[in-house]
C-alpha positions in Angstrom: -0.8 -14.1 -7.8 -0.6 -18.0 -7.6 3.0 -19.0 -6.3 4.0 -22.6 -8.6 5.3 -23.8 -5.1 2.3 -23.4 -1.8 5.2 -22.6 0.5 3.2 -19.7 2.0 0.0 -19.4 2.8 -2.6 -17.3 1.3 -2.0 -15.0 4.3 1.4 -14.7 4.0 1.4 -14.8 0.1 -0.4 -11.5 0.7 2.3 -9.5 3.1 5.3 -11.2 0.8 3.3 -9.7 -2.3 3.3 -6.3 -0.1 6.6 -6.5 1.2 7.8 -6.5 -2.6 6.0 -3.2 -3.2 7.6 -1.5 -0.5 5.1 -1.4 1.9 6.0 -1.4 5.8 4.9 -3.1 8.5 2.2 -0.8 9.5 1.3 0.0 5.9 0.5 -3.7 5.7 -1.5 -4.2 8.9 -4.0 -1.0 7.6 -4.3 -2.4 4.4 -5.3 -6.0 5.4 -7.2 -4.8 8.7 -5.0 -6.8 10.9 -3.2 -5.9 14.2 0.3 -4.7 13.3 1.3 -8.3 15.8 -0.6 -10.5 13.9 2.1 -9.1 10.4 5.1 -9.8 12.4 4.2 -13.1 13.6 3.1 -14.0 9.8 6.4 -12.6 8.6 8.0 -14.6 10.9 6.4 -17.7 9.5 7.5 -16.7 6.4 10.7 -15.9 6.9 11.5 -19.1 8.3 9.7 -21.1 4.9 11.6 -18.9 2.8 15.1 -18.8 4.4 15.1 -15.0 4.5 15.2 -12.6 7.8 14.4 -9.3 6.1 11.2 -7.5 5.0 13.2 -6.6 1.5 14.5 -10.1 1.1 11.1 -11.4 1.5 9.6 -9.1 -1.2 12.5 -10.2 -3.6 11.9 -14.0 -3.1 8.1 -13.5 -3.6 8.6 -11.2 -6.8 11.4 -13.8 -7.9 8.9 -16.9 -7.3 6.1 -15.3 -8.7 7.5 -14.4 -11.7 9.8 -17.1 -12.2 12.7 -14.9 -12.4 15.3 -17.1 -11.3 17.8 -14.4 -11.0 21.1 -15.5 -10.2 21.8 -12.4 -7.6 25.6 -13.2 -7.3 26.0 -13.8 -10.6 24.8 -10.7 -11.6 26.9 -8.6 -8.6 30.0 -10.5 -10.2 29.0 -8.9 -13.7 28.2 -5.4 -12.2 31.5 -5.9 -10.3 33.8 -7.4 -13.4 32.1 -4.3 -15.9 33.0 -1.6 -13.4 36.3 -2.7 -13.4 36.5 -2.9 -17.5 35.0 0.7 -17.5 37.7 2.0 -15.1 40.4 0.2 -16.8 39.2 2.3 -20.5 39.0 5.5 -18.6 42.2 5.3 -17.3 43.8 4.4 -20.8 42.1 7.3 -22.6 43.0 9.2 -20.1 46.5 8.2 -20.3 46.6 8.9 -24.2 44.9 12.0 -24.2 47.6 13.4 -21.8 50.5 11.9 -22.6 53.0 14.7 -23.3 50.5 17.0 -26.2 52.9 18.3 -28.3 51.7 20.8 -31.2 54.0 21.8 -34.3 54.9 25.1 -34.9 56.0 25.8 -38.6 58.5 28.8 -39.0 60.1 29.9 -42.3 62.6 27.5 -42.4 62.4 25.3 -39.7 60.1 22.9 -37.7 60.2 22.7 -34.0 58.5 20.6 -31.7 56.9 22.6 -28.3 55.9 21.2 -25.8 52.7 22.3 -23.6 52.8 20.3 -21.1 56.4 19.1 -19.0 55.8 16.9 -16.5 
């Protein structure tokens, strides 16, 4: 897959494109028939053009470049974060109604009285 931007090489445009399919190290030296030193020096190169230090961070960049997903990553934690919260905050009120004293009526002959189940 053509990146828009020929910030990698070819080479390296290769392991990033592994690196975003999980692959390791190792993996990635057997499948391109290249010494496992000759990766790490290439993944160093890239990791410097990209601005990443990891082997996963790599293989997000290249999918987000390559499929010109611009995701906003910290955007997105902030919405995972803020819905979380918002699911929390429901739980807790049905929760709260659900167990707020559950009275049941009880209809003798004459009379209506009010029992309680639950004291707290």
């Amino acid at each position: 897959m053509e990146l828009k931007a020929n910030l990698l090489t070819k080479r390296e445009n290769q392991i990033a494109g592994l690196a975003a399919c999980g692959l390791a190290k190792k993996e990635m030296a057997d499948r391109l028939g290249t010494a496992y030193g000759t990766i790490n020096v290439q993944l160093d190169n890239a990791y410097k053009k990209t601005g990443t230090s990891k082997l996963n961070e790599l293989g997000s960049w290249w999918l987000n470049r390559a499929f010109a997903l611009n995701i906003d990553f910290k955007q997105l934690q902030k919405s995972i974060i803020a819905l979380s919260f918002l699911a929390l905050i429901s739980l807790q009120i049905t929760i709260d109604q659900n167990s707020q004293y559950a009275k049941r009526v009880r209809i003798r002959r004459y009379r209506i009285e009010e029992v309680s189940e639950y004291e707290f």
